[in-house]
Every structure is written in C-alpha cells, then in structure tokens.
N, C-alpha and C positions, 0 to 999 in steps of 0.2 A: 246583609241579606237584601234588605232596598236596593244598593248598589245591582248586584244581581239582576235582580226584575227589571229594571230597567234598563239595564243591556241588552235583554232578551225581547223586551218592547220594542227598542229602536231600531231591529235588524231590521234592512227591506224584507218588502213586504216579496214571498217566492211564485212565480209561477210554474206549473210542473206537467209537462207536456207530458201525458199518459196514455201511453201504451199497455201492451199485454203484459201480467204479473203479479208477482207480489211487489216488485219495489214500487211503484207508485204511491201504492197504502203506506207503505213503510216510510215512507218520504211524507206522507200525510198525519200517519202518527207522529211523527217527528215535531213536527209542526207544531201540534196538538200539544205534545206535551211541552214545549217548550216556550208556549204562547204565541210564536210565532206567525204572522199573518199568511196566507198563500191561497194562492185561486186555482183550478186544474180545469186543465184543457185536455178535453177527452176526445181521443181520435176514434173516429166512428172506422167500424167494423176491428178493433184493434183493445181498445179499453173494457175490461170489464165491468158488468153494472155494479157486484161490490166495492169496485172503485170509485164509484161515484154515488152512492149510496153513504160511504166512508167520508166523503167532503162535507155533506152535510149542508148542502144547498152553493158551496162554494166552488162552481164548477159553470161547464159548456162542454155541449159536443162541437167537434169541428170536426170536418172531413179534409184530408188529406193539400185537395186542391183548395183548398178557400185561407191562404193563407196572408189575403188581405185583410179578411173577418177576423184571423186570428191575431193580428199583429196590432187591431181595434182593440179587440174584447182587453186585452195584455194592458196598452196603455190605459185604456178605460178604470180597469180592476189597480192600475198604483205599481203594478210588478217593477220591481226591478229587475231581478235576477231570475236566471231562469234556469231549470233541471229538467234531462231529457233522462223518460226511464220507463224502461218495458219496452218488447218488442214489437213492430212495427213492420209488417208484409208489405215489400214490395209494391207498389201495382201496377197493373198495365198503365203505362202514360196515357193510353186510346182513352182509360177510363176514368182520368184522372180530373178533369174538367177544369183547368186550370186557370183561377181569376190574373187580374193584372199583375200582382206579385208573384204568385204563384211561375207565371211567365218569369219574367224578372230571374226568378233560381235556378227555374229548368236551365235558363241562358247560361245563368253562370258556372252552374253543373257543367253545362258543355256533356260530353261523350260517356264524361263519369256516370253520367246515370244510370247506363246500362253495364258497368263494372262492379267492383267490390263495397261492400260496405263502408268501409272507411272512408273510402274518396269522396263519397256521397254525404258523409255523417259529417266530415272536417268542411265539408262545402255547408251542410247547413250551419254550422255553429259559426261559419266565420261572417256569413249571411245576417243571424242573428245581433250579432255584434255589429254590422253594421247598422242597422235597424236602433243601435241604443241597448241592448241588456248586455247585461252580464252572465256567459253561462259559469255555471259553476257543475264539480261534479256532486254523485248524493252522499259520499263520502265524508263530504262538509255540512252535511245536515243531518245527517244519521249518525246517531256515535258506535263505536266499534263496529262497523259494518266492512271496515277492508279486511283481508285475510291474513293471520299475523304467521309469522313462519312455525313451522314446528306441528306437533300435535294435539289435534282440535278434539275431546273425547277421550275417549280411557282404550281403544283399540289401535294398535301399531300393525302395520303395513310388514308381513313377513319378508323374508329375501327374494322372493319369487314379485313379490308386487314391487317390494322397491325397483327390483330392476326393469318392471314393467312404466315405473313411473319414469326414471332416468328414459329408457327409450322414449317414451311418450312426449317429454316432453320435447326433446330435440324432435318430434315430428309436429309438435303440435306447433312447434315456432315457425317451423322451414314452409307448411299451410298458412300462418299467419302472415309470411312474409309475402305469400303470393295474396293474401287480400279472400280468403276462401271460410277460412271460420277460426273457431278459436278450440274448438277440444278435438278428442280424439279419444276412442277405447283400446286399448293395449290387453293381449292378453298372450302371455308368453311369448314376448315380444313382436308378436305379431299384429298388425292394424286390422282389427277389424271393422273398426270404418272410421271414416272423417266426419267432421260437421261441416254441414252444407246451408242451403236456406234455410232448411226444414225446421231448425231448432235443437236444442242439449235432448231434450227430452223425445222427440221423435229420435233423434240419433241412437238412443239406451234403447228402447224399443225392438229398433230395427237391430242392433246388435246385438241383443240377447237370442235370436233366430241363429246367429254365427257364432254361437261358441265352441270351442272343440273341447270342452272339457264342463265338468258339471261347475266346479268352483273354479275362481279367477278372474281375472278381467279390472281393468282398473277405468276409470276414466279421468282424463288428465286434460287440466282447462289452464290456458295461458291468454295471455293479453298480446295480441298483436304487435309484435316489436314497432311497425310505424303509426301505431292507433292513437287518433285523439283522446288521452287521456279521463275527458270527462264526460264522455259518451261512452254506454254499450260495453263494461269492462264487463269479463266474463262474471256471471253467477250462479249460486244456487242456491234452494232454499228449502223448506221441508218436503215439498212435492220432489225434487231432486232425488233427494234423499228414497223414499219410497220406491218411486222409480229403479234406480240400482238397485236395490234392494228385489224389488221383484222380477227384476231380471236374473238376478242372481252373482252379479257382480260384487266382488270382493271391497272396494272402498274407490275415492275420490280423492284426487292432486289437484288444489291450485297453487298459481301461482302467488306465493306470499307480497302484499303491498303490493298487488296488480291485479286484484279479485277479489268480488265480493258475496259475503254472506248475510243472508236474512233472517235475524235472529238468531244468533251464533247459537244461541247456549240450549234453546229449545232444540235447533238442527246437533247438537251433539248429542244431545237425551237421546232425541228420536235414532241417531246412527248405532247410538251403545246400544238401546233396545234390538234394535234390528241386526247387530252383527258384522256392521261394516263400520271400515275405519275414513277422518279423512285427514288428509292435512296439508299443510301449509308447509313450499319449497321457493329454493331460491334460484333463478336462473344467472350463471355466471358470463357476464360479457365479456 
C-alpha cells in the first residue's frame, strides 16, 4: 500500500492547458484523486469558470498570444508534463497580440495557421517539446476514458443505423483526411452534414433542422487518420448525449481506441434513460 502512494507522489507534477469542456475538469479530477500535483492554464475567452473554480486556487488565465507569460508561469509552477484539452476558437491573428514567443510559433506555423486543425495543433505540441515538456495525451491521466470497442449501454444500434454507422464512417475518415473535422450525422445513408469549426454540438443542432424522417440519424466520430494523437481526439460526454437525444437522433459511433468518453458509465445511464444507443467500432486499414 506504501509502495502505491508513493508512486503516485513522484509523478511530475502536470500542467493542463484548458480550454472549453468537460475534459479539463476531468483531467483535474484525476489529479485529485490520484494526489497528483498539476497547475491549469486557463485560456481566456475559451475555459470555463467551473474550470477554474475546480482547481482550487491552482490555476492562471492566459490569453492566446502571451505565450511567453505562459511558458513562465509552467516553469515557475515545476510542470513537467503537459495536457492540452478542450476546445480552443480560432482567432483572428489581427487580434491576437502576439508577445516575443508568441512571434516565434506564428513563424514556425508558417501558412498552416490559416489551414486545418491538425497542422496547427502538431506545430504547437512539437513547439512545446521544444521549449522542454513532455506532452502527453489525457488518456494517460484519466483512467478508462478511451472508447473500448463494442457496446457502451444496454441499447444496440438496429440494421438501419448500423449501416448508417459503416457509411458514416468511411465519410467521416475521407473529411478527416482533408484536415475538416472529425464526425459527421448519417441518416439513411445520407450526410446530413459534416463537422466544421463550429463544434460536435452545434453540428447535432443544426442537423436535427434536416432530418427527413422523425426517428434515425446516427452521429459517427472518428480520429483523423493523420492527427496528433494526443491532442483534440474526438469526444463526448453527457451534454453529448442530451444533445442527440433532443434532436432526436437515434445513437452515437466512435471510433474504438481513437476516442474519448467522459465518464463512461454515467454517459451510458444517461443514454439507456434517454433511448439512444452508443458504441464503440473498429476502423480497418
């Protein structure tokens, strides 16, 4: 038991660059429960305040461009390692006010900046690493948090949605390979729409307006065939859940061990309650 504790004492100490969501918190519980040390960097206009409310005095805001300040605060706080989680708008560069470092990435970014997410997210993390951390993904701090294959909940996906999920996802990959988003709603094999800037949850939204049927519709989330692994892998979590559900949408695909859930076991209550199924598939290369 001693042994134990002191395994969980010696881990570096995490820092956790936070964006919009639940996983920050989740990444913060984690922490929590595990004694673990960890400081968050909260990115202004982006983090919410029960994010930082949940640290419990072990935090900063930082804004986008001050990423001198930030790469301070990080050695100051002991971080070694460091977890990027939640999501993160764009913003106009005009607006961006970019200190000496901040300069520095734009540069290395080069043209990517105004391209897809990935090219942009594998340029910060390799940025990061050169700076001295270690990123890791939350995968390594959160336990059972990636998507295991199979089915999540006590509701199975009829014939009609499986083959909604099989189309979906060969669409959601061939989007992914262009660098565009990672899900997509299927509903009688039909796309009615892709994921764009906007987010999973604006996307459910907006296609609950296009169904051509009362019941159906799937949404199906896959991992960018060339994406930095430990950044940005698709998720979802009980607001997810709700979401489809009041759209009216029949159940939820990820992709198994390339997607994440936030608090599995609450998110399957809440799906069995609600009437929608999700689960966990395999994409074959």
């Amino acid at each position: 038991m001693q042994a134990a504790t002191t395994a969980t004492t010696t881990q570096p100490k995490l820092g956790i660059i936070a964006g919009m969501g639940e996983l920050p918190r989740a990444l913060i519980d984690a922490c929590e429960s595990s004694g673990r040390a960890f400081f968050v960097l909260a990115v202004e206009e982006a983090c919410e305040e029960e994010t930082v409310i949940r640290a419990h005095g072990q935090y900063a805001w930082i804004r986008l461009g001050a990423i001198g300040k930030a790469l301070d605060l990080l050695r100051k706080q002991g971080v070694e390692e460091l977890v990027m989680a939640g999501r993160v708008n764009r913003p106009k560069i005009s607006a961006l006010r970019p200190d000496l470092k901040a300069t520095k990435l734009l540069a290395k970014l080069g043209s990517n900046i105004l391209t897809g997410d990935n090219q942009v997210l594998s340029g910060i993390v390799q940025f990061l690493e050169e700076e001295g951390f270690r990123i890791i993904g939350a995968e390594q701090v959160v336990k059972d948090i990636i998507t295991p294959e199979g089915l999540i909940g006590s509701i199975y996906p009829d014939k009609r949605a499986q083959a909604d999920i099989e189309f979906g996802a060969r669409i959601a990959t061939d989007i992914g390979k262009l660098d565009i988003g990672q899900a997509v709603i299927i509903q009688n094999q039909q796309v009615l729409g892709i994921e764009a800037v906007e987010g999973t949850d604006a996307l459910i939204k907006r296609c609950a307006l296009l169904k051509n049927e009362d019941k159906g519709g799937v949404l199906v989330k896959v991992k960018k065939p060339q994406q930095e692994g430990r950044v940005d892998l698709p998720t979802i979590g009980i607001p997810t859940i709700d979401n489809v559900a009041e759209a009216g949408f029949s159940g939820i695909a990820l992709q198994a061990g390339a997607s994440l859930i936030l608090n599995r076991r609450e998110v399957a209550r809440r799906a069995d309650q609600l009437g929608i199924f999700i689960i966990g598939f395999s994409i074959l290369e």
